[in-house]
C-alpha positions as CSV (number, residue, x, y, z in Angstrom):
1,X,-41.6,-11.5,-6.0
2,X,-38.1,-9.9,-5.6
3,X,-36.8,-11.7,-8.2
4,X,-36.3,-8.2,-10.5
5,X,-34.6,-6.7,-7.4
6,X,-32.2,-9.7,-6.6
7,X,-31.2,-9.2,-10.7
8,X,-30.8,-6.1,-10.4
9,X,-28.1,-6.1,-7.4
10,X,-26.6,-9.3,-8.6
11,X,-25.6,-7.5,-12.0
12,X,-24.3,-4.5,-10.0
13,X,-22.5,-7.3,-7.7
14,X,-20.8,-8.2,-11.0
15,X,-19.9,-4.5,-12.3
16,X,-18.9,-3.8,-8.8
17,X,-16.4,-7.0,-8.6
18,X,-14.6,-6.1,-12.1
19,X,-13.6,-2.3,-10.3
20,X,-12.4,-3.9,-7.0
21,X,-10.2,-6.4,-9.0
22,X,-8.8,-3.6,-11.0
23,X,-8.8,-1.3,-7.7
24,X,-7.1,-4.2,-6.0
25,X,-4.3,-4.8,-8.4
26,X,-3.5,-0.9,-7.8
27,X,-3.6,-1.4,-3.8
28,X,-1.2,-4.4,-4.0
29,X,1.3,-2.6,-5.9
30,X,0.8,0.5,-3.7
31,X,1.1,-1.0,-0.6
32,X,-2.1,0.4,0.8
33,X,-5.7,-0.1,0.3
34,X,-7.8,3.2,-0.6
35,X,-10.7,3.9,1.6
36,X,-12.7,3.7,-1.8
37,X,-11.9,0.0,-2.5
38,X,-13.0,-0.6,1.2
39,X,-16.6,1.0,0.5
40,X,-16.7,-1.3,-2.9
41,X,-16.0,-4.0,-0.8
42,X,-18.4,-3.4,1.6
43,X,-21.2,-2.2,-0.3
44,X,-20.6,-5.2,-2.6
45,X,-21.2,-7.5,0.6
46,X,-24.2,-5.4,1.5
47,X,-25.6,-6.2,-1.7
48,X,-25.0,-9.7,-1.8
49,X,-26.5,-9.9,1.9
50,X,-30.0,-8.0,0.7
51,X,-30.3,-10.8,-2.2
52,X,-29.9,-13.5,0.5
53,X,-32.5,-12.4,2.7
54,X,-34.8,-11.5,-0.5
55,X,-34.3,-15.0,-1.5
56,X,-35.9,-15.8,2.0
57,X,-38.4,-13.6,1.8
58,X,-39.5,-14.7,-1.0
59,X,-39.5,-18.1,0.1
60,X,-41.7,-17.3,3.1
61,X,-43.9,-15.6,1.0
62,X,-44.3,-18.3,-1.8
63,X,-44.2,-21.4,0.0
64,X,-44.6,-21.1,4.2
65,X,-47.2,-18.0,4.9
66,X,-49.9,-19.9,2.8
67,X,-49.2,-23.0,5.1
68,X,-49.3,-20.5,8.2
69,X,-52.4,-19.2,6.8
70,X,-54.1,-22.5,6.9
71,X,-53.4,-23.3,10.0
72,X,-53.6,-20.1,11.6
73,X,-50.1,-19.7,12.4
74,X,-48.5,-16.6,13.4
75,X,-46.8,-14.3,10.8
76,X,-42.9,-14.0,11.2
77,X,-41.9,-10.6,10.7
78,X,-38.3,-10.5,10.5
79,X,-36.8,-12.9,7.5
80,X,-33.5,-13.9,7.3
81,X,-31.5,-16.1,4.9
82,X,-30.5,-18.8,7.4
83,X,-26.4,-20.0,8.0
84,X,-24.9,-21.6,10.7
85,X,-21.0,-22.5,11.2
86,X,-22.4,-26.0,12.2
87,X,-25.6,-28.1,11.5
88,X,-27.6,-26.9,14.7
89,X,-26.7,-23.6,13.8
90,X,-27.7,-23.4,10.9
91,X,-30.9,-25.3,11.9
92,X,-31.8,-22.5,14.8
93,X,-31.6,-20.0,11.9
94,X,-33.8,-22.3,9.8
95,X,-36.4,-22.4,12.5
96,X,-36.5,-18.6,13.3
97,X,-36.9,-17.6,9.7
98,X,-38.3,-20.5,7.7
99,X,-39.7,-22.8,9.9
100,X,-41.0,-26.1,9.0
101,X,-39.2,-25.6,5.3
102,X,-38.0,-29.2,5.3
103,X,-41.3,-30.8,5.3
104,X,-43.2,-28.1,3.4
105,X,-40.3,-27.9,0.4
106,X,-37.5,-30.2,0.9
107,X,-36.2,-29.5,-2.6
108,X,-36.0,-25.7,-1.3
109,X,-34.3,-27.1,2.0
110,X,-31.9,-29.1,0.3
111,X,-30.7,-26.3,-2.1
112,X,-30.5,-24.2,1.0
113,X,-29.1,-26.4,3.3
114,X,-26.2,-27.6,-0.1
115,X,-24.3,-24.3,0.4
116,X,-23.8,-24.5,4.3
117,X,-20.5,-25.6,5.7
118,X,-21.5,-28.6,7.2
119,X,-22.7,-29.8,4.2
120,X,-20.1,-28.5,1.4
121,X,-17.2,-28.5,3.7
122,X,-16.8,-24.6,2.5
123,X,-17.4,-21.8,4.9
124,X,-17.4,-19.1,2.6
125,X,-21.3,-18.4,4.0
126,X,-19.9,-18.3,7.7
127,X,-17.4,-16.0,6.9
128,X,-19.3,-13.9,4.7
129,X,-22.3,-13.6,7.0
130,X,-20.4,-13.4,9.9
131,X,-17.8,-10.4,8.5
132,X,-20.9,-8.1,7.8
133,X,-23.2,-9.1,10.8
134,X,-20.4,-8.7,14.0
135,X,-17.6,-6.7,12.4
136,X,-19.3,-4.8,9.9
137,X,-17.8,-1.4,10.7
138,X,-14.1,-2.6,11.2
139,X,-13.4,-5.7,10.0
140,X,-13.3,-3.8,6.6
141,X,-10.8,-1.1,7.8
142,X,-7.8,-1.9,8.2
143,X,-7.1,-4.7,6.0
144,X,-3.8,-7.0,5.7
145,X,-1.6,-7.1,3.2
146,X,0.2,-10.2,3.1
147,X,2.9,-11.4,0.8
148,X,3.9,-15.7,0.7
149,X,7.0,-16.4,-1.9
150,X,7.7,-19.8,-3.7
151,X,10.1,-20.7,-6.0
152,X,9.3,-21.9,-9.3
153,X,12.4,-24.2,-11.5
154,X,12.5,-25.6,-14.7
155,X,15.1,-27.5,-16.6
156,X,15.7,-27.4,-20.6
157,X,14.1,-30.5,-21.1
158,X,10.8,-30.1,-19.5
159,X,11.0,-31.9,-15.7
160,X,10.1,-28.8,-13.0
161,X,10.1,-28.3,-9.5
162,X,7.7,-26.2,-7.6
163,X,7.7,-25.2,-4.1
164,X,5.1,-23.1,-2.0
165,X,5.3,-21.4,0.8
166,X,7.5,-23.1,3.1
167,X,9.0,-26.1,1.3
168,X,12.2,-26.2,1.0
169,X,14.7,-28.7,0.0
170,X,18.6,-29.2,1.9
171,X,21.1,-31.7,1.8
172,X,24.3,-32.2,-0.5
173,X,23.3,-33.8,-3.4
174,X,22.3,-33.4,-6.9
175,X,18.9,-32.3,-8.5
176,X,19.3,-33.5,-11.8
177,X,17.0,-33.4,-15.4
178,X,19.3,-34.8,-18.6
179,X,22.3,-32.3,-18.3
180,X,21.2,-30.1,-16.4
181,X,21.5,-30.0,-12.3
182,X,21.9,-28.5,-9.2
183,X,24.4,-28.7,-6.5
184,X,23.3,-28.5,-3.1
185,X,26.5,-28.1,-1.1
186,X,25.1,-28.6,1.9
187,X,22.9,-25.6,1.4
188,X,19.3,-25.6,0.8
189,X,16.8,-24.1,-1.5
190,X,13.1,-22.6,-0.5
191,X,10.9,-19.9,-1.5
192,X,13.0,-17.5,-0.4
193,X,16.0,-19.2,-1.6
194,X,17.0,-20.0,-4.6
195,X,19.6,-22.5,-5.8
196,X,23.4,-20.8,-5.9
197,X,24.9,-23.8,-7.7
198,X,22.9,-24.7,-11.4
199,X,23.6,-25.1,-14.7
200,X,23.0,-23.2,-17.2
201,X,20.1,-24.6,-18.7
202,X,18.2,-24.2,-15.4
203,X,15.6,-21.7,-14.5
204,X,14.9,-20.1,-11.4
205,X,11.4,-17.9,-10.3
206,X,10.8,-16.7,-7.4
207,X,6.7,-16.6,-7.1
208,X,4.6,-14.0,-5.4
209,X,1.3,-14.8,-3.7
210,X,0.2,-11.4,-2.7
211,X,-3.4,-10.8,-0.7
212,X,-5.6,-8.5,1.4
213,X,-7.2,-10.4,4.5
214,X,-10.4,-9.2,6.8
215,X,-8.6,-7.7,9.7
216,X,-9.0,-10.3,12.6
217,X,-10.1,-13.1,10.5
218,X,-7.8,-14.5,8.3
219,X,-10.2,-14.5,5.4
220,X,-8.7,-13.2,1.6
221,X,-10.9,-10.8,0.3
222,X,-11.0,-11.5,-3.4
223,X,-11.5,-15.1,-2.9
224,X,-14.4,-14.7,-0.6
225,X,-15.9,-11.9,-3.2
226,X,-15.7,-14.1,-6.0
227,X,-16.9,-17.6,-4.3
228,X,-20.1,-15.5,-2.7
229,X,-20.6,-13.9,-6.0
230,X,-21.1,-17.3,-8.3
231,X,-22.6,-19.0,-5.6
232,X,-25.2,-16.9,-4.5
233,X,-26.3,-16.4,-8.3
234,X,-26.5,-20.1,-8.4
235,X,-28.4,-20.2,-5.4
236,X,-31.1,-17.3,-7.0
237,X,-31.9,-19.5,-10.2
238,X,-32.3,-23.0,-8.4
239,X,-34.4,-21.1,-5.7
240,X,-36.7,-18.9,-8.2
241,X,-36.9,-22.6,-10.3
242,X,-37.9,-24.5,-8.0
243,X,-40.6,-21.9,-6.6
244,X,-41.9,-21.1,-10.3
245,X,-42.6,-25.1,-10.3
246,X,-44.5,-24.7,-7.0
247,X,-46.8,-22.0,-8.2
């Protein structure tokens, strides 16, 4: 089996994820994103890519080609992991690569079939697959930098307020904890706005959210690294379990 090969790139995944954060840190406060951290990014991808389609070779091999054997089915020669943005996508894929999986192994097709979107309301697989399969060469150059602001406030005695990206509050009143307040005046307060009118014992942050996004997709890199990363791990030892009970 692959399994030595999928442990290998899964531990270089996780080296590889710890240098693009640190990388990535650098890039935000520069501005810019180095055409090293893109190759991390997409070799890290590439990586995590080969261990899905190892998984499902290793399926094929293990539970489906003696099946095919028996009844004198016709070997499949190119084995992907199957995905699908809906449940007849993912389905088609299913058939293509690992036919009949669902009534050979169900335990397999279950665990398989538990990290598509239609089934864990996620679409980090979608993405993921979909970023290296049709946009492989660009998606990954440029990338976005994008900055959303909030506003963070907190009294003396405890009570807070916290806004995201485009709350706001307005009107004339008071905002008031114990002693401390603030005066609205007709004005407002948002993320990019903080109160002009408070007491002293008020304190006012303005919050960050910085990112990177896939150009043309909308998708924030880290995020989608680290979700792919824990699941597909995940997805390795249920896989290699339940095929070490089969055998």
């Amino acid at each position: 089996m692959r399994k030595d090969q999928i442990s290998a790139l899964l531990q270089h995944a996780q080296k590889d994820l710890l240098q693009i954060e640190a990388q990535y840190q650098k890039a935000l406060e520069e501005q810019t994103i180095s055409t090293s951290l893109q190759i991390d990014i997409k070799n890290m991808m590439e990586n995590l890519r080969s261990v899905l389609d190892y998984l499902a070779n290793d399926i094929y091999d293990n539970v489906l080609m003696p099946a095919r054997k028996a009844t004198g089915e016709k070997e499949i020669q190119n084995i992907y992991f199957p995905y699908g943005k809906t449940e007849n996508d993912f389905k088609s894929g299913l058939g293509k690569s690992l036919p009949q999986l669902d009534s050979l192994q169900p335990t397999l097709y279950k665990i398989i079939e538990g990290i598509q979107p239609h089934k864990s309301g996620n679409d980090w697989l979608y993405q993921f697959c979909q970023i290296l399969n049709e946009k492989k060469h660009n998606t990954l150059s440029p990338q976005k930098r994008e900055e959303k602001r909030g506003l963070d406030i907190r009294f003396s005695g405890g009570a807070g307020i916290s806004m995201g990206p485009g709350a706001s509050i307005s009107g004339g009143g008071i905002i008031q904890s114990g002693s401390d307040r603030i005066i609205l005046n007709n004005d407002f307060i948002s993320g990019d706005s903080p109160a002009r009118n408070v007491s002293g014992g008020v304190i006012q942050t303005v919050v960050q959210w910085v990112s990177f996004k896939f150009a043309d997709t909308g998708v924030e890199v880290l995020p989608l690294l680290k979700k792919s990363l824990e699941t597909i791990e995940q997805l390795s030892k249920d896989i290699y379990l339940e095929i070490n009970e089969e055998r």
